[in-house]
C-alpha positions in Angstrom: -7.6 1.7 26.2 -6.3 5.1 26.6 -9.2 8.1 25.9 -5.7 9.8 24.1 -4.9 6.7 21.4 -6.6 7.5 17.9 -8.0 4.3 16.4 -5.8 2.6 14.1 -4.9 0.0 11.7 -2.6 -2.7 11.5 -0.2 -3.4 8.1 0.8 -6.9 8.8 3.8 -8.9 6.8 3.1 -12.8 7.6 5.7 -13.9 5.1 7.9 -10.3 5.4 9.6 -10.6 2.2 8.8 -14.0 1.2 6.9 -14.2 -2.1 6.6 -16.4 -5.0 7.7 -13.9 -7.5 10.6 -11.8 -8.2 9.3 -8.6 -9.6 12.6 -6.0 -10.6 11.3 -3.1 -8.9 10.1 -4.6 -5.5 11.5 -2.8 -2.4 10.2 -5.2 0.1 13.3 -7.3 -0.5 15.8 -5.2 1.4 14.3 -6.6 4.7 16.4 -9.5 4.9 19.1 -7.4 5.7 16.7 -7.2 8.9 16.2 -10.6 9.2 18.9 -12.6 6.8 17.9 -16.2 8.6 17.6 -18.7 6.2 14.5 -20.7 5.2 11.2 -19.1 5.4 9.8 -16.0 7.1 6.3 -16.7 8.3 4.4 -15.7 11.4 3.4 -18.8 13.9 0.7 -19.1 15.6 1.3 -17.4 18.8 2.5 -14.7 16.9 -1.1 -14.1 15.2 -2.3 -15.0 18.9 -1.1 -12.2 20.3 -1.1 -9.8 17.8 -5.0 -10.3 17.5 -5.8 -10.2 21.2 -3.6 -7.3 22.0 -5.0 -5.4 18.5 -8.7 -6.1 19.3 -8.3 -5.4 23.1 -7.8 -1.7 22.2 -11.5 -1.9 21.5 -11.7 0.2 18.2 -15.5 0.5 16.8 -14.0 -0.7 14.1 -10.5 -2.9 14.0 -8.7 -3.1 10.4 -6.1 -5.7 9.5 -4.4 -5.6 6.4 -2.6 -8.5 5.4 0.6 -8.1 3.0 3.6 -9.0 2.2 6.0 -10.7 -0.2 3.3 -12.5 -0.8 0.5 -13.5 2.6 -1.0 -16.5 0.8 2.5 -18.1 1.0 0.9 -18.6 4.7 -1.7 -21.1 3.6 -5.2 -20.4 3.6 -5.5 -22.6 7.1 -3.4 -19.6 8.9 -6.3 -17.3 7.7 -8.9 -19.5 8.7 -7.6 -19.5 11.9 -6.6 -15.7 12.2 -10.4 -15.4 11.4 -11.3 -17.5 14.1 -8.7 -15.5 16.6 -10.3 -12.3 15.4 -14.4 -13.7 16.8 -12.9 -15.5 19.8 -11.6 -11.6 20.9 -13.7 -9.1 19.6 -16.0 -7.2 21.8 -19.4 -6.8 21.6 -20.6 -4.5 18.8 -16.8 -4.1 17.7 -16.7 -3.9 13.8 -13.9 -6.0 12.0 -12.3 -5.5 8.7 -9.6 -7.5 6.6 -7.9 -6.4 3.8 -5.6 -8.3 1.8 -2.9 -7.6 -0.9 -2.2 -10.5 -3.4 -0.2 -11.5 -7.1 -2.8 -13.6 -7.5 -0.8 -16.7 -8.3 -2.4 -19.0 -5.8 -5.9 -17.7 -5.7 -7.6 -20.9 -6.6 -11.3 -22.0 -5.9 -10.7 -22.3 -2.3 -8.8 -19.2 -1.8 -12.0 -17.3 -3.4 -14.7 -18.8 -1.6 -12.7 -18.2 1.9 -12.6 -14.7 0.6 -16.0 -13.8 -0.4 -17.5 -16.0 2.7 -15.3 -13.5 5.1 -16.0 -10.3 3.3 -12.2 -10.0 2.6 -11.8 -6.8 0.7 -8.9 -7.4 -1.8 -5.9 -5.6 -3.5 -4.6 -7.3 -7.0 -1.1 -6.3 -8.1 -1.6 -6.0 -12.3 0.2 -3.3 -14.0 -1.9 -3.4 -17.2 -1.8 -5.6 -20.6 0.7 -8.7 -20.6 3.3 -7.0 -22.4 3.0 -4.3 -19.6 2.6 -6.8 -17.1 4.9 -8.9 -17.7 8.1 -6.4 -18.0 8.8 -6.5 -14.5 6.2 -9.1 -12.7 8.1 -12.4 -13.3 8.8 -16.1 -11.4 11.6 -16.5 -9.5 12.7 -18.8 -12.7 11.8 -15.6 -14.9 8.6 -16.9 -16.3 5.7 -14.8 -17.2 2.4 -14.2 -15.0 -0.1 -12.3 -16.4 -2.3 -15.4 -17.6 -2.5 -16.7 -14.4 -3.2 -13.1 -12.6 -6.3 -12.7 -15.3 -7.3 -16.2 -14.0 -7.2 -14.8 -10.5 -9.1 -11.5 -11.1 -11.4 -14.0 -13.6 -12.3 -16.3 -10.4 -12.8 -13.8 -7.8 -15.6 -11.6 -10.0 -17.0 -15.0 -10.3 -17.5 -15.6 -6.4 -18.7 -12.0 -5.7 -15.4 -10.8 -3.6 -14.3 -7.2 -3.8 -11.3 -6.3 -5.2 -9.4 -3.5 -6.5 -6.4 -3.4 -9.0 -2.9 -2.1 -7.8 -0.7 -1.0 -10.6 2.2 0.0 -10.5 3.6 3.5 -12.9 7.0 2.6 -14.1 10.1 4.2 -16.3 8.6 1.8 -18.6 5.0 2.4 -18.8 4.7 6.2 -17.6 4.3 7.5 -21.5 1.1 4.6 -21.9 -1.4 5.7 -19.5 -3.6 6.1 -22.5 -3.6 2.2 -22.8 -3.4 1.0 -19.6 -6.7 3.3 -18.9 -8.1 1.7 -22.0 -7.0 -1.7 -20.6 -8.3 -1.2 -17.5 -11.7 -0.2 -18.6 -11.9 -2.7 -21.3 -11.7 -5.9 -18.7 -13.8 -4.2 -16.6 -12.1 -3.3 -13.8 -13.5 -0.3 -12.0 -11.4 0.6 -9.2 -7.8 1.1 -9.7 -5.3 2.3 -7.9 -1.3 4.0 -9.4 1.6 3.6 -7.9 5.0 4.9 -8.6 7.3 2.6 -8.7 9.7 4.2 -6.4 13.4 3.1 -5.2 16.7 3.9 -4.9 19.8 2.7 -7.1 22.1 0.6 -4.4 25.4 2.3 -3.6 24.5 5.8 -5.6 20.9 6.4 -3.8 19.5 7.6 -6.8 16.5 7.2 -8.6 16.3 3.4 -9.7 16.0 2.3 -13.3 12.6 1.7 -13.7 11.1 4.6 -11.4 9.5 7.2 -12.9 10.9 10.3 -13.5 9.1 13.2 -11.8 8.6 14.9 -15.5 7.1 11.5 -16.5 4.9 10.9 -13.7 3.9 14.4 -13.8 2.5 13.2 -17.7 1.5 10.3 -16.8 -0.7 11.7 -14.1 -2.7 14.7 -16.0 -3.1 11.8 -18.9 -4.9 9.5 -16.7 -6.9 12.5 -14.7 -8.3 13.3 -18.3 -9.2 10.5 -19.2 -11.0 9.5 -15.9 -12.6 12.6 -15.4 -15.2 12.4 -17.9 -15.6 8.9 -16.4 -15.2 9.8 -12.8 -19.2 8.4 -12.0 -18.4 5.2 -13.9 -14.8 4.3 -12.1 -12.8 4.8 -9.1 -9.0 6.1 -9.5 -8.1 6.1 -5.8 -5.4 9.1 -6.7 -8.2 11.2 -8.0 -11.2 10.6 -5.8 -9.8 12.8 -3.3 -10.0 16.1 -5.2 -13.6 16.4 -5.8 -14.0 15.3 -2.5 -16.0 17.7 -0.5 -13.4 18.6 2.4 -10.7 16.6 -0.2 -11.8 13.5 2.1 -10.2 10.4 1.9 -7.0 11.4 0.8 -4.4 9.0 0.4 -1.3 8.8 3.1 0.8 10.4 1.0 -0.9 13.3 0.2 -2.0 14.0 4.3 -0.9 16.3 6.8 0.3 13.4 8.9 1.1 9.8 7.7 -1.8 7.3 7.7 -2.5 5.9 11.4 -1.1 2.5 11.2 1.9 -0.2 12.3 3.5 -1.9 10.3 4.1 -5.6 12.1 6.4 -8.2 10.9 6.2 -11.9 10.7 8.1 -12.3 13.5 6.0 -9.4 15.7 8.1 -6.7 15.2 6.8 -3.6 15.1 7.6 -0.2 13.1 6.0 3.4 12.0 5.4 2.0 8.1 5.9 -0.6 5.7 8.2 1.5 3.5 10.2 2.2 7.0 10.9 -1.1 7.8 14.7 -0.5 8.8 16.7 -1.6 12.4 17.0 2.3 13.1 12.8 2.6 12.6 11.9 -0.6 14.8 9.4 0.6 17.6 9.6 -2.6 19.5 8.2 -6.5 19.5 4.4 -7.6 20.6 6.1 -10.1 23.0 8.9 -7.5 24.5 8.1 -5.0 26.6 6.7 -2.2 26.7 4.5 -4.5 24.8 1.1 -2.8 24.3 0.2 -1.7 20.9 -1.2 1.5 22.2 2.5 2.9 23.2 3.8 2.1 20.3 1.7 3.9 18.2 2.5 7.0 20.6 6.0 6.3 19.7 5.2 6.3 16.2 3.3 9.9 16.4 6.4 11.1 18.7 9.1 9.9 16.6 8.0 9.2 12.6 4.8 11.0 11.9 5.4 13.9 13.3 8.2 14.3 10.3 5.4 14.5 8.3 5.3 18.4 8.8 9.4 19.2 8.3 8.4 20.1 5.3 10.7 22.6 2.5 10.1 26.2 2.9 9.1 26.9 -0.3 5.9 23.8 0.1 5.2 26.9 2.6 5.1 29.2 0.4 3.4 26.9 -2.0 -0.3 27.0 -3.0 -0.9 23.2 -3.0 0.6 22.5 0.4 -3.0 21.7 1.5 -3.0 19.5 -1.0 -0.1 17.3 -0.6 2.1 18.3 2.5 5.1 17.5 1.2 4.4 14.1 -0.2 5.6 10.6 1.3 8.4 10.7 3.8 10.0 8.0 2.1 10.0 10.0 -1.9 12.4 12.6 0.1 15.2 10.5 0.7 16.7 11.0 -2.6 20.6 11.6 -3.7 18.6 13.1 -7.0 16.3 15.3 -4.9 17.1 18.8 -5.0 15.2 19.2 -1.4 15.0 16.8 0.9 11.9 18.0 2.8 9.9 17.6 -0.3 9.2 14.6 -2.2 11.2 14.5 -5.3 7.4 14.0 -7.2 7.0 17.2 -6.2 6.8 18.0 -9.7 4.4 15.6 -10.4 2.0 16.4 -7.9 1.8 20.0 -8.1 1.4 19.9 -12.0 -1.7 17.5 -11.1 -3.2 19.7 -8.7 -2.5 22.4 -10.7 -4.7 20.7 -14.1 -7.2 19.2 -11.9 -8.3 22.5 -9.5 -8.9 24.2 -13.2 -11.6 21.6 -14.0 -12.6 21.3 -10.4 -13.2 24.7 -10.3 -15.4 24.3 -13.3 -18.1 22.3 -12.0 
C-alpha cells in the first residue's frame, strides 16, 4: 500500500437499485439509466472475490464495508455468509474489520438476525416515524403498506442483541412534525436516530421534487428537533447533533466536512465511483476487474477529481461565520435549478439557522 493513500471505506451496492419496495422519493432508481439490462442486478461471486481481496490488501488497521443498496438482503443471506468468509480468508494479521449494513427491514427474519448479531453487523433501519408517517412514501412495489412489518424487524433484532440505528427520512410531508416523530422515536425506544432530507430533483425542470423539504422547512424542522434533543442529548444519539458539542466538532457528518467522506462507492457489477449520490456515467472512476484496477488509484482519482469540489465553495460561505461548520454543505444539495448559488447547498438556510440556535446554547454550557 502506498504510505500517501488515507484509509478508507467501501459503500457497496450488491443489488444497485434493486429493492423490494418502491418508496416515492428514492433517488437510487435513476441508476438503471446506468445499467438498463433487464432482470436482476446483483453482484456474483467473483465480484465480492475481488473486491474483498483487493479492499483488504490495502492493509487498513481497520477495513469498513458498508453494505446498501435498493435493498442488500435481496442478495440472500448465503452471499453474506460467504462475503464474511472472503473477508477472514484475506485479512492480515491484527487488521480490524467492520460491516455495516443498511436495510427496510422487510426480510429480516430469525435467520437474518442471528447472522447479524453473531458477525457484529452494525445496522441502519430505514423508518420515518409512526405508520401514518411511515407509510406515506415507504410502500410495495403493489402499493401496500410496511410499517408493521418494519416494527417486526426493529422488534426481532433488539431481541438478538444486534446494534442498530434508525434512518429517517425529513420529508415535504413530515418537516412541520418533528415534535411527534421525536416523541415517536423516544417512545419505542429507539436511541440513535439519524435525519435525512429527502432530497431530489423534479425530472425535466431540475427543481426541488415534491416531497423534499423546503429549506425554510427543514430549517424548522431542524431547531424543533435540536430542542427537543438537547435536554436529552445524554439519554439519545441524533447523529446531526452530536457533532456540535463535540470537542473539536468531531465526527461530523460528510456533509457538513471540509472534504467529502473518504469512501467508493462500488456497484454490483464492480464499478467504481467518488459517492453513492454520484453514481452517473460522467462520475465512473473505473471497474475492480479493468485496469488501472487497484483500489488505491482510484481513490487518488476521487481526491483529484470529486472531493476536491468540496472546497469551490460561494463567496459569501467565505464570508460566512459557519463555514467551519458546514463548508458549503453536500455537493450533490448544490445542483439545484431552484438554488440561488450553486456553490452552496440550497439547505443553506437550514443549516446556518441551526448552527446559529445551537452555538447560543452551546455557548451556554
Amino acid at each position: 500500500m502506498s504510505k500517501k493513500v488515507q484509509p478508507f471505506q467501501l459503500l457497496i451496492k450488491p443489488t444497485s437499485f434493486d429493492c423490494n419496495l418502491k418508496c416515492t422519493y428514492c433517488f437510487y432508481l435513476k441508476t438503471r439509466e446506468i445499467y438498463p439490462e433487464t432482470g436482476r442486478h446483483l453482484m456474483d461471486l467473483d465480484t465480492l472475490e475481488i473486491m474483498i481481496r483487493k479492499y483488504l490488501g490495502l492493509g487498513f488497521p481497520m477495513s469498513i464495508f458498508i453494505w446498501q443498496g435498493g435493498e442488500p438482503t435481496l442478495c440472500g443471506l448465503e452471499f453474506f455468509e460467504k462475503a464474511v468468509a472472503l473477508e477472514k480468508k484475506y485479512a492480515k494479521p491484527g487488521q480490524m474489520i467492520g460491516n455495516a449494513f443498511q436495510t427496510n427491514g422487510m426480510l429480516v427474519d430469525e435467520n437474518w438476525a442471528d447472522f447479524f448479531a453473531e458477525n457484529n453487523f452494525l445496522l441502519g433501519l430505514s423508518l420515518d416515524g409512526p405508520e401514518s408517517i411511515h407509510n406515506f412514501h415507504r410502500k410495495t412495489a403493489a402499493g401496500g403498506n410496511t410499517y408493521d412489518r418494519v416494527a417486526d424487524a426493529a422488534a426481532r433484532l433488539r431481541q438478538k442483541k444486534v446494534e442498530f440505528n434508525i434512518l429517517a427520512m425529513a420529508t415535504r410531508e413530515n418537516a412541520g412534525r418533528a415534535g411527534e416523530l421525536y416523541r415517536f422515536f423516544r417512545e419505542s425506544g429507539f436511541s440513535f436516530l439519524q435525519f435525512i432530507p429527502a432530497f431530489d430533483l423534479e425530472p425535466g425542470t431540475g427543481k426541488l421534487a415534491s416531497f423534499s423539504p423546503t429549506p425554510e422547512q427543514y430549517r424548522e424542522f431542524l431547531i424543533e428537533l435540536f430542542e427537543l434533543w438537547w435536554p436529552e442529548r445524554h439519554l439519545v444519539s441524533i447523529r446531526d447533533f452530536e457533532w456540535l458539542a463535540a470537542p473539536n466538532y468531531e465526527g461530523r457528518m460528510c456533509i457538513f466536512a471540509e472534504s467529502c467522506a473518504p469512501y467508493l462507492a462500488i456497484e454490483h457489477g464492480g464499478d467504481v465511483y467518488p459517492c453513492d449520490f454520484f453514481v452517473r456515467e460522467a462520475a465512473r472512476l473505473g471497474n475492480l476487474g479493468g485496469e488501472p484496477a487497484q483500489l488505491e488509484n482510484f481513490f487518488h482519482m476521487r481526491e483529484q477529481k470529486f472531493s476536491v469540489r468540496k472546497k469551490w465553495v460561494s463567496r459569501s460561505c467565505r464570508k460566512c461565520p459557519w463555514l467551519r461548520f458546514c463548508w458549503g454543505g453536500c455537493l450533490r444539495e448544490r445542483d439545484c435549478a431552484d438554488n440561488p448559488d450553486p456553490k452552496k447547498s440550497i439547505y443553506c438556510e437550514a443549516y446556518s439557522g441551526l448552527f446559529e440556535h445551537a452555538f447560543a446554547r452551546l455557548r451556554a454550557k
